[in-house]
C-alpha positions as CSV (number, residue, x, y, z in Angstrom):
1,X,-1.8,-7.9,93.5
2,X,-0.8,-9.0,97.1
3,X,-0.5,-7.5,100.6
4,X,2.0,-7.5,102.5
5,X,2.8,-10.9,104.1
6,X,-0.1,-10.0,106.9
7,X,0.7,-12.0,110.4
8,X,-1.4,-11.7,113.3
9,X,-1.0,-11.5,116.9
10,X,-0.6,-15.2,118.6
11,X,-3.2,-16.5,121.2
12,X,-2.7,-15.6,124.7
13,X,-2.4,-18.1,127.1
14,X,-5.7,-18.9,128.4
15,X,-6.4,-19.5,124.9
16,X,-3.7,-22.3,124.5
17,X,-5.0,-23.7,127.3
18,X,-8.6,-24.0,125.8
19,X,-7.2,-25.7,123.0
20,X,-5.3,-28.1,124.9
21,X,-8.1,-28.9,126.8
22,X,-10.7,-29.2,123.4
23,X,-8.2,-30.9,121.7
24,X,-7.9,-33.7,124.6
25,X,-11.7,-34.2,124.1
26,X,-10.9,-34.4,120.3
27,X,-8.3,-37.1,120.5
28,X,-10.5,-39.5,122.9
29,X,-12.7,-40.1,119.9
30,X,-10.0,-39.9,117.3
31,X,-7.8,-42.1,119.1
32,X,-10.5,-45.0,119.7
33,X,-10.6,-45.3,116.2
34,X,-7.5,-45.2,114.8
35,X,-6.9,-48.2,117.1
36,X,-9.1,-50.4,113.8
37,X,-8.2,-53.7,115.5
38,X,-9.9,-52.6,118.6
39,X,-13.0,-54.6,118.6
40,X,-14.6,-51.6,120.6
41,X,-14.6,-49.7,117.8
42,X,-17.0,-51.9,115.9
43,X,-19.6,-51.9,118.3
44,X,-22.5,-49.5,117.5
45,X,-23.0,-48.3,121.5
46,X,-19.4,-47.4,121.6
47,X,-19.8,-45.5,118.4
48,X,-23.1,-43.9,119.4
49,X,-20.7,-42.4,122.5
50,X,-18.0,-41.5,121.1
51,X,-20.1,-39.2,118.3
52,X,-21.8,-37.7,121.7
53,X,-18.2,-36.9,122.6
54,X,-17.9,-35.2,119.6
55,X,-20.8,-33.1,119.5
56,X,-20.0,-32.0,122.7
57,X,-16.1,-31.3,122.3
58,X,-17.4,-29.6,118.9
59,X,-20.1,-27.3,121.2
60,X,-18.1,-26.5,124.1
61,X,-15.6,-25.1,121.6
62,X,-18.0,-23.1,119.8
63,X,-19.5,-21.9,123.3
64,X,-16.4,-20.6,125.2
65,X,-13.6,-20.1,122.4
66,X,-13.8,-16.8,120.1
67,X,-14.6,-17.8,116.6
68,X,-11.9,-15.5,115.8
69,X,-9.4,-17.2,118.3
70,X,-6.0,-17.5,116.2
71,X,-3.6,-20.7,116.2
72,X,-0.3,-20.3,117.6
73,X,2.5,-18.5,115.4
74,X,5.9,-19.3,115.3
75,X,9.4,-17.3,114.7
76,X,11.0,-18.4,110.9
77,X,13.9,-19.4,112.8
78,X,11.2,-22.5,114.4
79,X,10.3,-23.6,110.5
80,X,11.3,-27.4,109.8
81,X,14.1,-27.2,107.4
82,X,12.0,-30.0,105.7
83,X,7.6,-30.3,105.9
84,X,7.0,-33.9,106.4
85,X,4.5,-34.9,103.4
86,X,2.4,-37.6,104.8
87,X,-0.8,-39.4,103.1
88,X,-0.7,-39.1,99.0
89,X,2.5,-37.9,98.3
90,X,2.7,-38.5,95.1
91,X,-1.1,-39.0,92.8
92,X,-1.1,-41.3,90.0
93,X,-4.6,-40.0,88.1
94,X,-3.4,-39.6,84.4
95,X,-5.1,-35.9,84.9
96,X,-3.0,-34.9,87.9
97,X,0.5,-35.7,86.2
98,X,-1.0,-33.8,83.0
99,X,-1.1,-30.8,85.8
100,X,2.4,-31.2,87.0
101,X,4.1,-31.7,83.6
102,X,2.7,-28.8,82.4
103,X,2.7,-26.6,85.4
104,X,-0.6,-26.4,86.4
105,X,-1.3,-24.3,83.6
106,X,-4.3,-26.3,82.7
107,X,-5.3,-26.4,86.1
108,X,-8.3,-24.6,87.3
109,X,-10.2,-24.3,90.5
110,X,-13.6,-24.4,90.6
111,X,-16.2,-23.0,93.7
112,X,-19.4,-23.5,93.4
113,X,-22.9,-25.6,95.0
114,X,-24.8,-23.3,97.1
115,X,-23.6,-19.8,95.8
116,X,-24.9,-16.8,93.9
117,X,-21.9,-16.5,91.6
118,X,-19.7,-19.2,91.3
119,X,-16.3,-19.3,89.7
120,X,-13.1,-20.7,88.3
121,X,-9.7,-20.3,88.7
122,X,-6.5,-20.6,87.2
123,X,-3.4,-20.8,89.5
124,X,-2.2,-17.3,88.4
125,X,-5.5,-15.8,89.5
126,X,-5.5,-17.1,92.5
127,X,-1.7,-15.9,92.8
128,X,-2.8,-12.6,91.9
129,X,-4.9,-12.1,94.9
130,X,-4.9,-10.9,98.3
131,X,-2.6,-13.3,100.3
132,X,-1.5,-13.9,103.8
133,X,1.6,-15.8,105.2
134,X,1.7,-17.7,109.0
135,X,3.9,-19.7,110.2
136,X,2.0,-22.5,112.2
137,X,2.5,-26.0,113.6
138,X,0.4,-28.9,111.8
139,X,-0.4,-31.3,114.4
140,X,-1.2,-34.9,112.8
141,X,-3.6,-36.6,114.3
142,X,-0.9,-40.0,114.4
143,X,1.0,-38.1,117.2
144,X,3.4,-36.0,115.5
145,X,4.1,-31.9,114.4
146,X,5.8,-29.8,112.0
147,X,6.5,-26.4,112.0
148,X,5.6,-24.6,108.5
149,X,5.1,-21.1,106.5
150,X,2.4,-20.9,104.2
151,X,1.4,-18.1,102.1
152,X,-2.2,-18.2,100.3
153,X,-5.3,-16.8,99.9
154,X,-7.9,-16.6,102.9
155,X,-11.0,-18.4,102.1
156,X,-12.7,-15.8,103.4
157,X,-12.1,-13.7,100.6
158,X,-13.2,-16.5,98.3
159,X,-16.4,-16.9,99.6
160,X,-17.4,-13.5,99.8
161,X,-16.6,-13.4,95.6
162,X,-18.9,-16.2,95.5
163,X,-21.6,-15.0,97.9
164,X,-23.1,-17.8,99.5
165,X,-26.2,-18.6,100.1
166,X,-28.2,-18.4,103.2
167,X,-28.7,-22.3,103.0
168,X,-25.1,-22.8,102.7
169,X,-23.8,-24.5,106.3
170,X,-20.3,-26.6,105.2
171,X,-17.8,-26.1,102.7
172,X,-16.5,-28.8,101.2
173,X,-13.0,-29.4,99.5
174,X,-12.6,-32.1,96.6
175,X,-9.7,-33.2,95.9
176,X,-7.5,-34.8,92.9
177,X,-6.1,-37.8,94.4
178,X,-7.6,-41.3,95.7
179,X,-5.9,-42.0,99.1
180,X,-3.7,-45.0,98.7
181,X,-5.1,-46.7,96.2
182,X,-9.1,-46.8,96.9
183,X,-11.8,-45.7,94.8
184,X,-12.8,-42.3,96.7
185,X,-11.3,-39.2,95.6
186,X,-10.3,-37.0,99.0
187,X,-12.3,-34.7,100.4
188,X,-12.6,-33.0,103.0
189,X,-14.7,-30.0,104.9
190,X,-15.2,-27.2,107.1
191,X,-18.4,-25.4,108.8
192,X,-19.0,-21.8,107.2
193,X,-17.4,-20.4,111.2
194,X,-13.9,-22.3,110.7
195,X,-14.1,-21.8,106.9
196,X,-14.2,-17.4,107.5
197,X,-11.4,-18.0,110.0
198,X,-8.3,-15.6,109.4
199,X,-6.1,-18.2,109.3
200,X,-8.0,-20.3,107.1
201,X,-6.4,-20.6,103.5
202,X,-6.3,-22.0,100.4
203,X,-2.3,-22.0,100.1
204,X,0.1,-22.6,97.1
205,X,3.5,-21.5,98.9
206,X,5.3,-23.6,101.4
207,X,8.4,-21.9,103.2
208,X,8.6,-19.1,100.0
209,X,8.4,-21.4,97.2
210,X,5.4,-22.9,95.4
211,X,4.2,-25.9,97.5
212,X,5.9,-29.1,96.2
213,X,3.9,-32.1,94.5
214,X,4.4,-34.0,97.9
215,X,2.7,-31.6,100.1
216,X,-0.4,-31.1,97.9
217,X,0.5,-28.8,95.1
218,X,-0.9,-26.5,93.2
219,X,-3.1,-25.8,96.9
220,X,-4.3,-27.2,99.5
221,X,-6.2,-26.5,102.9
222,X,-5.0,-24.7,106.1
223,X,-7.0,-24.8,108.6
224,X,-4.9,-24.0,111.7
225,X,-7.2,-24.4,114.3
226,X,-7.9,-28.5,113.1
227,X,-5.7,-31.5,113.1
228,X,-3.7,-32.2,110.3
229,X,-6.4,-35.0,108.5
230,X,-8.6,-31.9,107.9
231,X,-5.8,-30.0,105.9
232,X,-7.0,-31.7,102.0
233,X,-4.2,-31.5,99.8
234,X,-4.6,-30.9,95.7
235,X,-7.8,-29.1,96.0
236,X,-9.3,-29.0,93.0
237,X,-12.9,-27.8,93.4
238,X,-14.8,-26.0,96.4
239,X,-17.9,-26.7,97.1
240,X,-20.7,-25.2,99.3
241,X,-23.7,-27.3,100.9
242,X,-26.3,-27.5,103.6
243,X,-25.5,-31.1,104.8
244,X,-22.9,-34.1,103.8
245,X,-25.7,-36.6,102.7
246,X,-25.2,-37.1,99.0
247,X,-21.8,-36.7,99.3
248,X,-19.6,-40.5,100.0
249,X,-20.0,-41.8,102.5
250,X,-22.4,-39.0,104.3
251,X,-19.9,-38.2,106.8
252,X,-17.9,-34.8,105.7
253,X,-14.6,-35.8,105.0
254,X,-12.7,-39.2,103.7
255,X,-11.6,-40.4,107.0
256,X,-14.7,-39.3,108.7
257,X,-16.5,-42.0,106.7
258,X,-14.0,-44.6,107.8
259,X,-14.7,-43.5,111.5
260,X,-12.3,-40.6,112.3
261,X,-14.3,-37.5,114.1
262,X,-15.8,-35.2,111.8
263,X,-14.9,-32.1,114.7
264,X,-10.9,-32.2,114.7
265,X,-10.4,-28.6,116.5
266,X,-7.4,-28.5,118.7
């Protein structure tokens, strides 16, 4: 069964202020790199610096802001009468349209990697959990926003099901579709701080109705307190480890191993 659609209090100002100031840091690494015909951004000292800028925008957040600090929530009547899909809109992988012609009724989440009891889901079960629905901006990393109710179930409550273990530091989402065109299936991830946050969720509603094909359905990520890169559509297995090294391209997330900031808090 659910809850009632739980919303929280917003941040207070001073807060919003901390996040404009973090997420400044943020985008001076982020920004260098999406710039890929910058020569800078080939060259290993310039690198090296800008993963120091990281670390440090990625410390100074975990330093001064509560790691229950909440992202800004919004009115209904501030919702965007349309979510601007961006990325894979639309996956190709013969298993994925076996999902959406069907109804996802095949489809099963999976958690597991370092945990006591891991699990799988079906799209029901997870429906038939606890759930909470915010209405939050998503802030896309390419410079623009939209405004969005999602209703899903806290990852927090996930993880405590699975139990994980002391050795666990990331969580990391895998995901059904290979981002135009390439070879690597999405992922993305989260340390086990952000990945407790309230307003963290696995979601399968956008705006009251079950989140379309173009926005990452059956679920995908919210992170609030992250830019939108970090919000991995289709989700299709959960998995918890102690570092990134076996995993791609060793970096935590896809873009991350094609140069984008691993840290994306705003």
């Amino acid at each position: 069964m659910t809850d009632s659609n739980t919303r929280l209090s917003t941040s207070s100002p001073p807060d919003r202020a901390r996040r404009r100031l973090l997420g400044g840091l943020c985008a001076l690494g982020a920004g260098t790199f999406l710039t890929g015909c910058d020569r800078l951004s080939e060259s290993a000292p310039v690198r090296a610096a800008l993963s120091n800028v990281e670390q440090l925008s990625y410390k100074a957040q975990r330093l001064i802001a509560s790691r229950q600090a909440l992202a800004k929530e919004f009115d209904e009547s501030q919702i965007a009468p349309v979510f601007r899909p961006n990325g894979t809109t639309n996956p190709q992988e013969d298993y994925y349209r076996a999902w959406v012609e069907n109804g996802f009724a095949d489809w099963r989440l999976t958690i597991d990697g370092l945990v006591e009891e891991p699990m799988t889901l079906s799209l029901p079960a997870l429906r038939e959990m606890a759930s909470r629905t915010q209405i939050t901006r998503h802030d896309c990393v390419e410079g623009w926003s939209c405004i969005g109710q999602w209703t899903g179930v806290p990852l927090a409550d996930l993880l405590d099901r699975v139990r994980p273990a002391d050795t666990a530091r990331f969580v990391v989402f895998h995901c059904a579709d290979h981002t135009y065109g390439g070879t690597d299936l999405y992922y993305e991830s989260l340390d086990m701080i952000e990945a407790y946050h309230p307003q963290t969720l696995l979601a399968y509603d956008l705006n009251g109705e079950p989140l379309p094909v173009a926005n990452g359905a059956p679920i995908r990520l919210r992170a609030e307190r992250q830019l939108g890169y970090k919000q991995a559509k289709y989700v299709m297995r959960v998995e918890l480890v102690e570092s990134f090294k076996q995993l791609h391209g060793g970096k935590g997330g896809y873009w991350e191993d094609r140069g984008y900031d691993w840290w994306a808090g705003i």
